[in-house]
mmCIF file as gemmi writes it, N, C-alpha and C atoms, coordinates in Angstrom:
data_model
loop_
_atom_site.group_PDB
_atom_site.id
_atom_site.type_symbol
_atom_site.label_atom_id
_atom_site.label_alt_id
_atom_site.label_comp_id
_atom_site.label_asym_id
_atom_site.label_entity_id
_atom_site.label_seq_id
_atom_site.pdbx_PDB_ins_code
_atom_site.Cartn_x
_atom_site.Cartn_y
_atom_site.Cartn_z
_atom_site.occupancy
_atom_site.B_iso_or_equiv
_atom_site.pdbx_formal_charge
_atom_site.auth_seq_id
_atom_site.auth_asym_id
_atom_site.pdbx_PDB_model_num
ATOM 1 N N . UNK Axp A 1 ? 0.825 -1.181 0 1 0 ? 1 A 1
ATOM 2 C CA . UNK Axp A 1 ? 0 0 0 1 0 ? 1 A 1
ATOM 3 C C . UNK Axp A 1 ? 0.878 1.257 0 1 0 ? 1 A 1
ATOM 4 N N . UNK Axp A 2 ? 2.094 0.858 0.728 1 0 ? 2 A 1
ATOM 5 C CA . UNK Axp A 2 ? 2.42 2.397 1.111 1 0 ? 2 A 1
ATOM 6 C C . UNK Axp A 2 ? 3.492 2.69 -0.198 1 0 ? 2 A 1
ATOM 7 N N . UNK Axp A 3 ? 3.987 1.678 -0.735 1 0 ? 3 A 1
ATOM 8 C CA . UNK Axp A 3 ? 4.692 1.668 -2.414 1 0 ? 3 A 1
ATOM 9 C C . UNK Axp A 3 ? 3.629 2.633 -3.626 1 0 ? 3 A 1
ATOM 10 N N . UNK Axp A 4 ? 2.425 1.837 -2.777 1 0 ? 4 A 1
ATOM 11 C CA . UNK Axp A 4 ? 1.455 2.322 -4.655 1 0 ? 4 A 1
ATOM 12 C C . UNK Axp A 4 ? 0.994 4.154 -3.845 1 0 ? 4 A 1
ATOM 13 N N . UNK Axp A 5 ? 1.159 4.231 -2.777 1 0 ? 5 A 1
ATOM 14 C CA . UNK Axp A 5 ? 1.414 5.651 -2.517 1 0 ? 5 A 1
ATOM 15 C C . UNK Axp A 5 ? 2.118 6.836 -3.3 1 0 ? 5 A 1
ATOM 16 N N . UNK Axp A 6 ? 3.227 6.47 -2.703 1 0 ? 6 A 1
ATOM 17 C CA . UNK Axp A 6 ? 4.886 6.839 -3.027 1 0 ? 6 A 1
ATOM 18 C C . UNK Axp A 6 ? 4.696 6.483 -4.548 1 0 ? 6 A 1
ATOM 19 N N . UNK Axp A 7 ? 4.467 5.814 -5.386 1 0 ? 7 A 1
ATOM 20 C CA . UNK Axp A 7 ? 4.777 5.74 -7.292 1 0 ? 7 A 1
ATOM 21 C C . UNK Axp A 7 ? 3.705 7.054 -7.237 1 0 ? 7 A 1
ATOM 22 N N . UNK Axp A 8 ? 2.553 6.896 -6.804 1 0 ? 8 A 1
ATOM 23 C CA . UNK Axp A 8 ? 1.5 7.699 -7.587 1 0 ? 8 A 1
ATOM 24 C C . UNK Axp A 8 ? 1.695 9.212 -6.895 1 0 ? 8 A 1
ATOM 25 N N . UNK Axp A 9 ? 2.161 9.955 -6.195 1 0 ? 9 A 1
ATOM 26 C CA . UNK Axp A 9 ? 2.86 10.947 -5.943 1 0 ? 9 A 1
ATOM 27 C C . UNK Axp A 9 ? 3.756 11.731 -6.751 1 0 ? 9 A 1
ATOM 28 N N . UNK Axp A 10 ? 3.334 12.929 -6.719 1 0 ? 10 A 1
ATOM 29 C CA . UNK Axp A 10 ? 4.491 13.667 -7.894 1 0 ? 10 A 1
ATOM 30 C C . UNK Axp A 10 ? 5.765 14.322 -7.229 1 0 ? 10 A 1
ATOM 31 N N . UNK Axp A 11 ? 6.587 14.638 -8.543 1 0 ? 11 A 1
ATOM 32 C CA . UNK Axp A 11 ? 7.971 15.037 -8.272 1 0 ? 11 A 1
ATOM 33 C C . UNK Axp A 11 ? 8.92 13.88 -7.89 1 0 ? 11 A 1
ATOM 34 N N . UNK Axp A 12 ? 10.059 14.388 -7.526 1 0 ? 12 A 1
ATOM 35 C CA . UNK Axp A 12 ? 10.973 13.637 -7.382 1 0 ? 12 A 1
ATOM 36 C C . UNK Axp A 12 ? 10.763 13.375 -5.616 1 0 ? 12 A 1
ATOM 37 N N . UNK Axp A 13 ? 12.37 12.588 -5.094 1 0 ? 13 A 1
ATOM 38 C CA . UNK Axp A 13 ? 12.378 11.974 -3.96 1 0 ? 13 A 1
ATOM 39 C C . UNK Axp A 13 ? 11.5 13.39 -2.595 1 0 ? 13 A 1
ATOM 40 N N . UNK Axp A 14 ? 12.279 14.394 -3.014 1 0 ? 14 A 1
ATOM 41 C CA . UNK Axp A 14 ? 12.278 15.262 -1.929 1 0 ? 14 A 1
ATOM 42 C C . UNK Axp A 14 ? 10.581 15.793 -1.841 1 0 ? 14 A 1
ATOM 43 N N . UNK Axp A 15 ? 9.828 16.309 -2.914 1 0 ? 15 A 1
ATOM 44 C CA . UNK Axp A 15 ? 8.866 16.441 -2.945 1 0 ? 15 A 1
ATOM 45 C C . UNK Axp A 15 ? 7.79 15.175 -2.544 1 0 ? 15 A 1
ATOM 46 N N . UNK Axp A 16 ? 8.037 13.96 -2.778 1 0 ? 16 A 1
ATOM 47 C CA . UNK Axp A 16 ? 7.17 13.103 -2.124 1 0 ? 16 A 1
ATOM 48 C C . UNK Axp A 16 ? 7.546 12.894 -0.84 1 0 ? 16 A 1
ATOM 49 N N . UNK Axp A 17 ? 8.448 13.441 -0.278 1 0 ? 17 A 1
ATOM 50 C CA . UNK Axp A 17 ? 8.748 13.234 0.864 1 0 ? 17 A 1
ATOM 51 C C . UNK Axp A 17 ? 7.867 14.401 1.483 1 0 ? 17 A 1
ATOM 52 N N . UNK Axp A 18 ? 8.043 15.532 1.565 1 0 ? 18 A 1
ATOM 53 C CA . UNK Axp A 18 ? 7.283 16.603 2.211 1 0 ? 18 A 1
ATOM 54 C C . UNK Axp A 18 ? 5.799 16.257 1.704 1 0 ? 18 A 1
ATOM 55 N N . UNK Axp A 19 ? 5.402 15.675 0.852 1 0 ? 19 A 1
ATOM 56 C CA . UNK Axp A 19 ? 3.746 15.468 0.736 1 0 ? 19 A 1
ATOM 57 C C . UNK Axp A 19 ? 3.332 14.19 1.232 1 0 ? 19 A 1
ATOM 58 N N . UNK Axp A 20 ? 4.35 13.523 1.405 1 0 ? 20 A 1
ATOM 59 C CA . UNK Axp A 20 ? 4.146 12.337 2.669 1 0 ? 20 A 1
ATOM 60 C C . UNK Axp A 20 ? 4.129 12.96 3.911 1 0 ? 20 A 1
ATOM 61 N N . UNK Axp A 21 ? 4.752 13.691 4.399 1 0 ? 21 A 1
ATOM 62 C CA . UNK Axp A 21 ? 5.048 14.344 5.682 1 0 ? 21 A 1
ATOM 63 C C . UNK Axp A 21 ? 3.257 15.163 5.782 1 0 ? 21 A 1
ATOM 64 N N . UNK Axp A 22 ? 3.01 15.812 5.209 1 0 ? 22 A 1
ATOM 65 C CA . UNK Axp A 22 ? 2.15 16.731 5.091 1 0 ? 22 A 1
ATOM 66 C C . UNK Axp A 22 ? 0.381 15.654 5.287 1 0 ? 22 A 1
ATOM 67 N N . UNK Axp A 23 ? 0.507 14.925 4.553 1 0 ? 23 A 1
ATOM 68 C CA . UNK Axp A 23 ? -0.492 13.874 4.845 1 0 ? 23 A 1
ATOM 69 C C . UNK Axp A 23 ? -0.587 13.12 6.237 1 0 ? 23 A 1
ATOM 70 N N . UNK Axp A 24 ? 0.943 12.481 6.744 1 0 ? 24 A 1
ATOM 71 C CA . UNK Axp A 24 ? 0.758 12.061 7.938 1 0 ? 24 A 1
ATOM 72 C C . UNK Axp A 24 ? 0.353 13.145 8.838 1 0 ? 24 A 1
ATOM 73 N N . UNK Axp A 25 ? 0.159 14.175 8.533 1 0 ? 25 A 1
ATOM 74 C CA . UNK Axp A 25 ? 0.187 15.137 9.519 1 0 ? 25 A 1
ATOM 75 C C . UNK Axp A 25 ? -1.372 15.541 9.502 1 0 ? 25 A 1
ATOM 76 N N . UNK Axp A 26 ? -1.859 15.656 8.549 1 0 ? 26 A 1
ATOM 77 C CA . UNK Axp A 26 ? -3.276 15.482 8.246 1 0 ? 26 A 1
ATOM 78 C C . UNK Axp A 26 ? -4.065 14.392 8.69 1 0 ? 26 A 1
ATOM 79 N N . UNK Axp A 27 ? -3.585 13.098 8.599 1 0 ? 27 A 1
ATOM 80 C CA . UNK Axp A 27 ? -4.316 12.349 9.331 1 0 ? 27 A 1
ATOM 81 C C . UNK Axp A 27 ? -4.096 12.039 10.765 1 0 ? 27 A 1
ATOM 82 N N . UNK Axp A 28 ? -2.724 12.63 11.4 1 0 ? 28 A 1
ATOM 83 C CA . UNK Axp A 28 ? -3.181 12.384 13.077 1 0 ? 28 A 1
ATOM 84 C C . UNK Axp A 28 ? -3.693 13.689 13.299 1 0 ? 28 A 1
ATOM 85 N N . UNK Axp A 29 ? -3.976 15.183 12.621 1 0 ? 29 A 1
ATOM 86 C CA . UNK Axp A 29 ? -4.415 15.822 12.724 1 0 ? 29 A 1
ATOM 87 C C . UNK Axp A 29 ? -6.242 15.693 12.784 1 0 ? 29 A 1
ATOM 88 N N . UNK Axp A 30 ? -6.539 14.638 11.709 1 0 ? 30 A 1
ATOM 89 C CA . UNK Axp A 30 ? -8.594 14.092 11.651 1 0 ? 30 A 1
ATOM 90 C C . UNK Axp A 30 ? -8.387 13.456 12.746 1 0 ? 30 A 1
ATOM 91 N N . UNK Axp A 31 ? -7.469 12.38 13.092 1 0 ? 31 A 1
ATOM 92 C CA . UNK Axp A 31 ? -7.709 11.51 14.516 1 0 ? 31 A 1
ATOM 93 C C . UNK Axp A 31 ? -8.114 12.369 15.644 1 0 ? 31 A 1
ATOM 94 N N . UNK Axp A 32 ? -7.116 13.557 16.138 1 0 ? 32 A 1
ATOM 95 C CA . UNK Axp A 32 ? -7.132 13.511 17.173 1 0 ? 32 A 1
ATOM 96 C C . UNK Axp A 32 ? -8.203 14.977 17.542 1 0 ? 32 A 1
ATOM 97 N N . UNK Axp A 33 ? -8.661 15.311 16.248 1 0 ? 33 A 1
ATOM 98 C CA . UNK Axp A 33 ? -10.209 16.351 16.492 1 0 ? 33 A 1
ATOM 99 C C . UNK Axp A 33 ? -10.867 15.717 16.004 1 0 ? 33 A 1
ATOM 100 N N . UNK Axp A 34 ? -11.845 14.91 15.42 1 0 ? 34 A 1
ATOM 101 C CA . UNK Axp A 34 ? -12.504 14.106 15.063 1 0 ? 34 A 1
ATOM 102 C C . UNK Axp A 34 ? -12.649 12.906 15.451 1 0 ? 34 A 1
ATOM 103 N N . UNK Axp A 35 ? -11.695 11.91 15.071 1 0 ? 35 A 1
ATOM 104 C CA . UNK Axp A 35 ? -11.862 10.232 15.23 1 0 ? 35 A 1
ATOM 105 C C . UNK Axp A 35 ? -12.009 10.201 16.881 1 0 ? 35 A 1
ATOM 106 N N . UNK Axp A 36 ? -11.053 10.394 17.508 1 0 ? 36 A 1
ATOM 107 C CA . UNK Axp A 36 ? -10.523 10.193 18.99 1 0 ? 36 A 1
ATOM 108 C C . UNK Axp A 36 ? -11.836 10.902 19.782 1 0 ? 36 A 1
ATOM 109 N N . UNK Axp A 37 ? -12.336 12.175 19.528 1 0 ? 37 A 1
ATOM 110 C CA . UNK Axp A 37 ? -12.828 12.318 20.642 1 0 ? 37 A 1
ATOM 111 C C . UNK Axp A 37 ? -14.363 12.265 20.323 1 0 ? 37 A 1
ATOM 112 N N . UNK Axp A 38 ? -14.947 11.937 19.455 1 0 ? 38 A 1
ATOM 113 C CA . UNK Axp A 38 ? -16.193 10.509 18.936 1 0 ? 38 A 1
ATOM 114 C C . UNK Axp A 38 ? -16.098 9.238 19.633 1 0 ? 38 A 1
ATOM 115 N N . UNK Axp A 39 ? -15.074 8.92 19.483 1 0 ? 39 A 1
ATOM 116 C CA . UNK Axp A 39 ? -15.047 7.26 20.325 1 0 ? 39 A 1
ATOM 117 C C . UNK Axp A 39 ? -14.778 7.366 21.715 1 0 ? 39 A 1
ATOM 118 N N . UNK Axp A 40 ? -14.034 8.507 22.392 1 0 ? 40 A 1
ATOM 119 C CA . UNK Axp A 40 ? -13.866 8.377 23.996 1 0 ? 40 A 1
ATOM 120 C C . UNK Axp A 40 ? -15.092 7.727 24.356 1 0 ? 40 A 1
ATOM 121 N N . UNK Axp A 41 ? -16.212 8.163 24.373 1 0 ? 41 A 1
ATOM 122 C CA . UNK Axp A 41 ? -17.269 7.854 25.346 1 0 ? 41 A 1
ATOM 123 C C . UNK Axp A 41 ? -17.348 5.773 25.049 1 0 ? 41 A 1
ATOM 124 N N . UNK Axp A 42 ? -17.177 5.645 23.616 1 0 ? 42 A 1
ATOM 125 C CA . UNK Axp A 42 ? -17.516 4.456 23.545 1 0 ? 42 A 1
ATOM 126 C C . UNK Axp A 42 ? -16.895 3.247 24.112 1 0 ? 42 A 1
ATOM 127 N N . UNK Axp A 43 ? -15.232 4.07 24.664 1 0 ? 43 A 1
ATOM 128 C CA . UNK Axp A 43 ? -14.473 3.474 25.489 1 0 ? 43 A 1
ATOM 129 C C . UNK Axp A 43 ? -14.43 2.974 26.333 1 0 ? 43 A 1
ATOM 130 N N . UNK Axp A 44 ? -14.226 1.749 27.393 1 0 ? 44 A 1
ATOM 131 C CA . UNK Axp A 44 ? -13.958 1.397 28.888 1 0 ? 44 A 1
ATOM 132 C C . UNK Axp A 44 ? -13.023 2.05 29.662 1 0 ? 44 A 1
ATOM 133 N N . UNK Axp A 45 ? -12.446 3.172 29.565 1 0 ? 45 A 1
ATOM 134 C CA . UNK Axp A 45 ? -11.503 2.929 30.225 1 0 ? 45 A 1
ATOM 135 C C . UNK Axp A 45 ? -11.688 4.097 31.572 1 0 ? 45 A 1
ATOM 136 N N . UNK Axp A 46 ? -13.15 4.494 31.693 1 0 ? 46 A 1
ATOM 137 C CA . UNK Axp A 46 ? -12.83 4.767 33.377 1 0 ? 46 A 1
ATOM 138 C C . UNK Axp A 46 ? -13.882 4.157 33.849 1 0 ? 46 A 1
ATOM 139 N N . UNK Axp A 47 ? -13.999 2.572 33.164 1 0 ? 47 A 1
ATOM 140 C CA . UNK Axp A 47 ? -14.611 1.895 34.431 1 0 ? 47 A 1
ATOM 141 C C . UNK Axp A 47 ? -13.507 1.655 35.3 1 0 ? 47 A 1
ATOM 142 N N . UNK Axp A 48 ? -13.497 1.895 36.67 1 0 ? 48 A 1
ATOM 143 C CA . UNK Axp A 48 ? -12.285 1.8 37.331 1 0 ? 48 A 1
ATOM 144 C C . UNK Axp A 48 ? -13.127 0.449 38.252 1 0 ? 48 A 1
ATOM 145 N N . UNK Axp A 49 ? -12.085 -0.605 38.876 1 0 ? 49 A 1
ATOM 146 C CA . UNK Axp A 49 ? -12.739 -1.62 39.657 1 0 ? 49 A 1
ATOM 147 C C . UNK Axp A 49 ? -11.719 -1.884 40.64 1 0 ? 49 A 1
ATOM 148 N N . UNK Axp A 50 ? -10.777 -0.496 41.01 1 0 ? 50 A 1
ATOM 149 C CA . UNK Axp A 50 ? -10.392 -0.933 42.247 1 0 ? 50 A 1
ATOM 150 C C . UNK Axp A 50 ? -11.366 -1.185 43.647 1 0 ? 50 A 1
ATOM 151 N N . UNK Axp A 51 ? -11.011 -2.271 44.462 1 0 ? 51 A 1
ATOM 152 C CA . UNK Axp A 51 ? -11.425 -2.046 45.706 1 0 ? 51 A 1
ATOM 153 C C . UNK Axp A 51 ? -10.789 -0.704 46.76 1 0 ? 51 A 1
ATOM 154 N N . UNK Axp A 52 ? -11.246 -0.136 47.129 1 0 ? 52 A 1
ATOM 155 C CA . UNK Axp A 52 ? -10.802 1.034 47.499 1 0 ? 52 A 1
ATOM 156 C C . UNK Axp A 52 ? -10.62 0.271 49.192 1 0 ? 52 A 1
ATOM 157 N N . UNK Axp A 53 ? -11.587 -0.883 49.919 1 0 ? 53 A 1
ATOM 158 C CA . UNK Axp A 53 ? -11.604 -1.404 51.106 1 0 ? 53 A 1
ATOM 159 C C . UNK Axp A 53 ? -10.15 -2.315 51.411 1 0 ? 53 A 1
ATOM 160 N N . UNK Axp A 54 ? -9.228 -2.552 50.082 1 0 ? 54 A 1
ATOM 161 C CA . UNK Axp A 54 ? -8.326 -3.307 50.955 1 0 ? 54 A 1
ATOM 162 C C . UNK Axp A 54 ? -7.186 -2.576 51.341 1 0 ? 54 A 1
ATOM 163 N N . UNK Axp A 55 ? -6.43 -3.075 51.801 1 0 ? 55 A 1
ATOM 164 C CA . UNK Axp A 55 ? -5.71 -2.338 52.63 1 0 ? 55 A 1
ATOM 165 C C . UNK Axp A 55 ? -4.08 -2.841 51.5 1 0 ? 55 A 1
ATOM 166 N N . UNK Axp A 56 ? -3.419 -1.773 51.294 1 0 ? 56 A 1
ATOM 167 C CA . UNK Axp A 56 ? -1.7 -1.857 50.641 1 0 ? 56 A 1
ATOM 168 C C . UNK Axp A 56 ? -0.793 -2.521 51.397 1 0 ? 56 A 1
ATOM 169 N N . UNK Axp A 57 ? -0.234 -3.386 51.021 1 0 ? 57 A 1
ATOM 170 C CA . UNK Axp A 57 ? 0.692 -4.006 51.316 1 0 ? 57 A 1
ATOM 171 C C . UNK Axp A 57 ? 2.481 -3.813 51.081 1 0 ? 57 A 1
């Protein structure tokens, strides 16, 4: 996948490099305003199930 990327990209090495750069940056940019904070709620992770009654050892 990430080959048939990189062929179908223009310019030479350096230019697919900064429009690779520019894309990864775009997509953890949709993740983390979009994707990520849509799914928090759908998450487990503050069911918390400590016993708070035992005692540390």
């Amino acid at each position: 996948m990430y080959g048939w990327i990189w062929r179908h990209l223009p310019g030479n090495t350096w230019v697919k490099a900064l429009i690779s750069m520019v894309l990864v940056l775009a997509v953890v940019f949709v993740l983390f305003q979009y994707v990520f904070p849509w799914a928090e709620p759908l998450l487990p992770f503050n069911d918390v199930t400590v016993d708070e009654g035992m005692a540390a050892l």
